[in-house]
N, C-alpha and C positions, 0 to 999 in steps of 0.2 A: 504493500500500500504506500509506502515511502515514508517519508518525515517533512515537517515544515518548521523551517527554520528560522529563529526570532534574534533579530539584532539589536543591542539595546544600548544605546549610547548614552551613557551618566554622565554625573558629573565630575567622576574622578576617573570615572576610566570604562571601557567598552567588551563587552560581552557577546559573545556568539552564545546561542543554546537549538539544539534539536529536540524537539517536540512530537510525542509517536502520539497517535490516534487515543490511547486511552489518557491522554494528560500526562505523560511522564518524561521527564526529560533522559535523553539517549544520551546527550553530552554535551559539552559547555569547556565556552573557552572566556579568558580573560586577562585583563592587560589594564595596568592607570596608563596616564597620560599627564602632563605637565601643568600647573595651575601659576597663573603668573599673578603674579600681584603688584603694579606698576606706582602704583599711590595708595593710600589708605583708602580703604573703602572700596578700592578700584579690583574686579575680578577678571581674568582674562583667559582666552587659549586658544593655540594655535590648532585652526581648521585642520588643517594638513596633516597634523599630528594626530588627530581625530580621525579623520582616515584612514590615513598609513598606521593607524592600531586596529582597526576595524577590518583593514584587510587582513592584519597578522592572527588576530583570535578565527578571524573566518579560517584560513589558510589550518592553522592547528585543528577547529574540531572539523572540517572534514576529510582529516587524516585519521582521525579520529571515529569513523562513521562509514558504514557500508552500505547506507539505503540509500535510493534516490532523493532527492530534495524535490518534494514539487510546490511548494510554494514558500516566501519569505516575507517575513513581517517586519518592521521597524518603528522601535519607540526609543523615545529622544527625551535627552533635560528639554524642556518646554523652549521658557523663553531667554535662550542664549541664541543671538543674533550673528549671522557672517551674511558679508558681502564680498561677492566675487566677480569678476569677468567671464561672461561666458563665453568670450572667444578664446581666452586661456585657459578657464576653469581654475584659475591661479586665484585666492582669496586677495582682498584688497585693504585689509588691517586686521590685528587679529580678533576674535570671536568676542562679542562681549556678552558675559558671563551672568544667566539669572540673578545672581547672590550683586553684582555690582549694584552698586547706588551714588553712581556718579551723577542722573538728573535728575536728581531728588531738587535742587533750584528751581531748574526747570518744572517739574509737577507741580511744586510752590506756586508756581507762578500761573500755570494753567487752573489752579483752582481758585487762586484771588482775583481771575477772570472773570470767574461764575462761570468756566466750563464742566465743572463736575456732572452736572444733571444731565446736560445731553451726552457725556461719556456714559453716565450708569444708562440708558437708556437706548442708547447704542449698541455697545459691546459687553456689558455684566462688569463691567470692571472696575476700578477704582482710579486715578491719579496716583500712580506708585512707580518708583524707578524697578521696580519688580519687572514690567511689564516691557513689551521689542518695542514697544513702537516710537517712546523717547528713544532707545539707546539708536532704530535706525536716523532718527534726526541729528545725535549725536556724531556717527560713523558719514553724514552729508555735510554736516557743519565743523564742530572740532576735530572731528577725525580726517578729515580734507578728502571724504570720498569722493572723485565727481561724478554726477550724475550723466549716466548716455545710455543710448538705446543696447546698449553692453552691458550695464550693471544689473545683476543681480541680489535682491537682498529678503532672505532667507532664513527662518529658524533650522536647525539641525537638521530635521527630515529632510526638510527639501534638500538643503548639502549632500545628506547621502544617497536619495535619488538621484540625484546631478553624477553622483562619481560612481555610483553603481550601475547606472544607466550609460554611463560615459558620455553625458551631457547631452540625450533622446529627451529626456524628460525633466522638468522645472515646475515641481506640482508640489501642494502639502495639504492641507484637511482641515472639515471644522476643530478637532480641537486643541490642535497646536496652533494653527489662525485664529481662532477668540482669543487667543492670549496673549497677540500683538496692540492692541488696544484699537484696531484699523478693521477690525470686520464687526459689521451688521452680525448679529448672532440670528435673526431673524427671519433675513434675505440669504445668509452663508454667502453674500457678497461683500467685498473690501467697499469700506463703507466713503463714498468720495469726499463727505463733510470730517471726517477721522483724519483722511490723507490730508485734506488742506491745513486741518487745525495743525498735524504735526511736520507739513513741507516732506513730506512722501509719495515719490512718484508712485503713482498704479503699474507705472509701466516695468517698474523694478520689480514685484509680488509676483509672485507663484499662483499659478491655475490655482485652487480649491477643487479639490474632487471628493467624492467621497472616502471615509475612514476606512470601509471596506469593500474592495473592489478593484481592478486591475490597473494600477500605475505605470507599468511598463514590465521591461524583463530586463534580468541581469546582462554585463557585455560580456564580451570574450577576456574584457582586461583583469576582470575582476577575480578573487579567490575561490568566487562559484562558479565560474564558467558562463558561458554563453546560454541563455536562452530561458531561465526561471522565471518565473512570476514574480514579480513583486506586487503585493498583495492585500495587505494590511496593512498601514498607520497609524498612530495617535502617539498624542502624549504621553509620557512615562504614569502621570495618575489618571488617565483618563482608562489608557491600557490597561492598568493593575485592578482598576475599577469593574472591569470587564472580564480580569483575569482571576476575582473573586466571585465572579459568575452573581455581581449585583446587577442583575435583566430589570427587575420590579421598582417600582417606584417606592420611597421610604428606604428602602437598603443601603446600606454607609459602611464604607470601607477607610481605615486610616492605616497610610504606610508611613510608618516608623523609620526612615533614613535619617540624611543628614540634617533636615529636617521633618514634617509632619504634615500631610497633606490628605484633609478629610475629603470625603465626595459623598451627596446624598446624590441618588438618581430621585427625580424629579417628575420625570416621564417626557413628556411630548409635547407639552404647552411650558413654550418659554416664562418662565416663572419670572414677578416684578423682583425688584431690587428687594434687597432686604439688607438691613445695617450692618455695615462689620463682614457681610460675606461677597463671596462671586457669583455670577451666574455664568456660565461656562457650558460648552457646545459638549457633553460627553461622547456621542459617536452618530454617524452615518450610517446606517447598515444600506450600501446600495444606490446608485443614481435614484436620483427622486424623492428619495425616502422622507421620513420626515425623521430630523433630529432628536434624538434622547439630550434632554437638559438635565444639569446637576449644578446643586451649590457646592459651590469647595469651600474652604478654610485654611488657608496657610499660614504654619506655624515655622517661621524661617529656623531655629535653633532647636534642635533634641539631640540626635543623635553627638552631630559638634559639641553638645556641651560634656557629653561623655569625652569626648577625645580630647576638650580645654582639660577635664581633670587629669586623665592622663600626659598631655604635651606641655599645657600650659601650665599649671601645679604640679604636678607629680604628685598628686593621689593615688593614683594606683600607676602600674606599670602599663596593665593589658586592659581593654573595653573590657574582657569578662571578667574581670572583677568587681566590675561595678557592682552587680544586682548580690554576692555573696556581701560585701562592704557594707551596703545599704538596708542589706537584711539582716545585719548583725545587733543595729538597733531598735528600738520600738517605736521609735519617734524621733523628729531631728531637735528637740527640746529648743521647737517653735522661733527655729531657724526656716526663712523662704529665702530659693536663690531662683531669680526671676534674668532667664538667661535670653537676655534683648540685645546679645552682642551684634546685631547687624539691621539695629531698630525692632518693633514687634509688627506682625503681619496681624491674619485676623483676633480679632476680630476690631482689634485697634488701628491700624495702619499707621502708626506709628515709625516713620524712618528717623526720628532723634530721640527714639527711647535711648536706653542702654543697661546693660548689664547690672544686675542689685544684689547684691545679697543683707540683707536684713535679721535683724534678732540673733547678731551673734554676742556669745557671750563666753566668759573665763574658758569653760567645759564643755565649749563646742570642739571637736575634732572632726579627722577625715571621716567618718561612720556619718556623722551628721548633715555632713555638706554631699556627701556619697547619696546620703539621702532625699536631701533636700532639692539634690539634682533629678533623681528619679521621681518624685513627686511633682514635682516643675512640667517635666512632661505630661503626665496624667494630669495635673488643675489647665495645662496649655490646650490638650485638647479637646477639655469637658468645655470651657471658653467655647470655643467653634461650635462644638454639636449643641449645645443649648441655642447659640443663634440662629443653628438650623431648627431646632424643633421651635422656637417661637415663628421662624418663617415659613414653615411647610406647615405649621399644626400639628402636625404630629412628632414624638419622639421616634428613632428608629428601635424595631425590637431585638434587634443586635447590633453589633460592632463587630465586621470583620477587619483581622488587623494581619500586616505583613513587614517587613523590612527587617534590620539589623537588630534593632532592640527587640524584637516582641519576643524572642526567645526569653528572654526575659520575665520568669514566673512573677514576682513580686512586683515589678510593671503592670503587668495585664490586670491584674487584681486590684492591685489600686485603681485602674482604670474603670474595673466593674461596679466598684464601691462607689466612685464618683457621679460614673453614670446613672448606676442605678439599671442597667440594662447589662447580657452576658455581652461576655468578649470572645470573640470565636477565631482562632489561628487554623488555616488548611494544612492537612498536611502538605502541600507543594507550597510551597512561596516564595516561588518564581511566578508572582503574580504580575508584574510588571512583564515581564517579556513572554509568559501564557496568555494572557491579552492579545499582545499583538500577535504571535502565531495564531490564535482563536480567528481574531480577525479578518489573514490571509488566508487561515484554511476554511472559513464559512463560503466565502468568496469563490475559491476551487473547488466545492463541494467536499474537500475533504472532511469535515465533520457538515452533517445535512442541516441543522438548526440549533439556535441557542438552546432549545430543551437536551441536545443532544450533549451540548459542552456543560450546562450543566449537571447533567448524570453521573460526568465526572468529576466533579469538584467532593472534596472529602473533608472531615473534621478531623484533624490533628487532637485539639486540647479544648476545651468551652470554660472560662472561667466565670460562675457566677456570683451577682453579688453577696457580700459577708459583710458583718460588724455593723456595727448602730450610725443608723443616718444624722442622728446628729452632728455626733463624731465627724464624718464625712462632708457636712454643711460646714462646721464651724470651719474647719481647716480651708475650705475654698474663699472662706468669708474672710478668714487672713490670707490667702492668696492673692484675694483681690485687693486688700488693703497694700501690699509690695508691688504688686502692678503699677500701683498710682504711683509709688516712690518713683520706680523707673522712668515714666514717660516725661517726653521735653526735655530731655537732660542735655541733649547737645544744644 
């Protein structure tokens, strides 16, 4: 029957994986890549390097693999921006990097305009250097792109259609285009009032096609050979969201990386704005189709604040020592570290918070701030999902959860405690790049319908809630009291 192969480009580094019929991955390659940091605040990296990794993990797992490939998928960091020449296919500065908040002035300034309103109404989005569509005004203006019937400008996917295709095809999807700040989420057309507020030619942007469905085929140049389907698209959370097999409206997924990135699915009917969250294009299924909407929540800081205790402190040596650390005490003896090292996202939007730790005293030690950090996580993303259940009406009646932390027992349970709802880990969670294989093998008919993909989705662990909600209130209710420390600091 073959395999369908899911390509998944992060943000510190690029993943090949094979994906068989029953949801199980055959095998998996991986590789980082370089993070440049030019100025404070400033994130970067090279396109090229981006590639030339992506061909190197492809090249390993299908040395790796003896079934045929009949289709591929690819999910991407969102919005990390490249613009290149397509008569050279040569990038034209290097990629600027989601995590950057270089025009944070800039969004200042568009919202003391009173451009906010027609942005939420527009595109789901907010005024945030979070978002492509400053940094591509930034890449035309400070960065000295010029503009010509030759530039191209591009979040990831599109990039690695362009190199995968060997420059046939310049395409990307609703949900990595809703989160350039420049598409109608409505029309899934590049919105022309978006383009002019931010000096963005249309004539730069990538087709839109649908999230599932035939993009082109691989070239001869490439590590797969000539002539594959490319097949499937989305964003790294719009895919994971799809690769926790949430089909139904009310169902929420939060992946636990470097940051924390909730998604309710919503359904079908573009949902108004609601405070503090996004509204976001979640997928396509097929020319014509009508788009599944979801609210996100992004929580820029969890994972990274595990790796400040390890790099930055030397609290521990290794990330897994965290949850043994943290679980060594019973309480952080009402220590909060309120971890806004790159501003706070939702549900405050916040880009001059900053980083807090509060209520420390004589007899706090590393167990405490161990603690205090995995707690920070679980009040960050009960924050998010409370603003979704006041915007949709309803609560969701789980939390499925994936990325690096949720291994993490003492994480999840706090989490359950918080929400008040289970927490539910698959056992596969390679939800991120099951997504987008999902996607391109719906498309190929290799799996026949989403009832089909989900039949294979499985329950690893289900943590439900424990211990007194009081308990559980009050501790959010000092949560929120260090949130307030933080914000406006810069």
């Amino acid at each position: 029957m073959g395999i369908v192969v899911a390509l998944d480009a992060g943000t510190t580094g690029v993943r090949a994986l094979a994906i068989n019929e029953r949801s199980e991955v055959q095998g998996l390659a991986y590789t980082e890549f370089t993070q440049h940091f030019p100025q404070p605040g400033w994130v970067e990296h090279d396109a090229n390097e981006i590639w030339t990794s992506m061909q190197k993990v492809i090249a390993e797992l299908m040395e790796s693999i003896d079934e045929p490939v009949v289709a591929v998928g690819i999910t991407d960091q969102r919005e990390t921006v490249v613009a290149w020449d397509r008569r050279t296919g040569e990038p034209l500065h290097r990629a600027i990097v989601w995590q950057d908040r270089r025009t944070a002035p800039f969004c200042d300034e568009l919202s003391a305009a009173g451009h906010l309103p027609m942005v939420r109404s527009t595109t789901g989005l907010v005024l945030d250097p979070y978002f492509s569509g400053t940094k591509y005004r930034w890449l035309l203006n400070e960065g000295r792109v010029e503009v010509s019937e030759h530039l191209a400008l591009g979040t990831v996917d599109s990039w690695l259609l362009w190199k995968l295709t060997e420059g046939a095809v310049f395409a990307t999807e609703p949900s990595n285009a809703s989160r350039t700040l420049l598409l109608d989420i409505a029309s899934l057309t590049w919105s022309e009032e978006m383009c002019e507020l931010l000096g963005v030619p249309k004539s730069a942007l990538a087709e839109v096609k649908p999230t599932s469905g035939r993009f082109g085929e691989t070239a001869a140049t490439t590590a797969l050979g000539a002539g594959i389907p490319i097949s499937g698209v989305a964003g790294d959370q719009q895919s994971a969201l799809f690769g926790q097999a949430c089909f139904e409206p009310g169902m929420t997924k939060n992946t636990y990386g470097t940051g924390s990135f909730i998604l309710m699915n919503v359904g079908q009917k573009m949902p108004e704005p609601v405070e503090g969250l996004l509204s976001t294009v979640a997928w396509q299924l097929g020319e014509g189709a009508s788009p599944t909407y979801a609210y996100e929540g992004a929580v820029f800081v969890t994972g990274s604040a595990i790796q400040w205790l390890r790099d930055g402190l030397g609290i521990i040596s290794e990330a897994a020592e965290i949850g043994p650390l943290a679980a060594s005490v019973d309480n952080t003896g009402d220590v909060f570290l309120v971890p806004a090292f790159t501003g706070l996202g939702s549900p405050y939007w916040d880009p001059y918070a900053r980083g807090t730790i509060v209520g420390i005293t004589r007899g706090t030690g590393r167990a405490e701030i161990a603690r205090a950090t995995v707690e920070a996580i679980a009040y960050s993303v009960r924050d998010v999902v409370d603003a979704m259940t006041a915007g949709s009406g309803q609560p969701p009646a789980e939390l499925r959860v994936d990325g690096g932390a949720s291994v993490m027992p003492l994480l999840l349970q706090m989490q359950a405690d918080q929400l008040n709802v289970p927490v539910t880990r698959p056992k596969n969670m390679e939800c991120t790049a099951l997504g987008a294989a999902y996607l391109a093998g719906l498309a190929e008919g290799y799996w026949s319908s989403t009832d089909e993909v989900k039949d294979s989705w499985a329950v690893d662990v289900q943590f439900t809630p424990a211990g007194d909600r009081r308990t559980a209130e009050e501790l959010y209710s000092r949560w929120g009291q260090a949130v307030a420390r933080s914000r406006s600091w810069v």
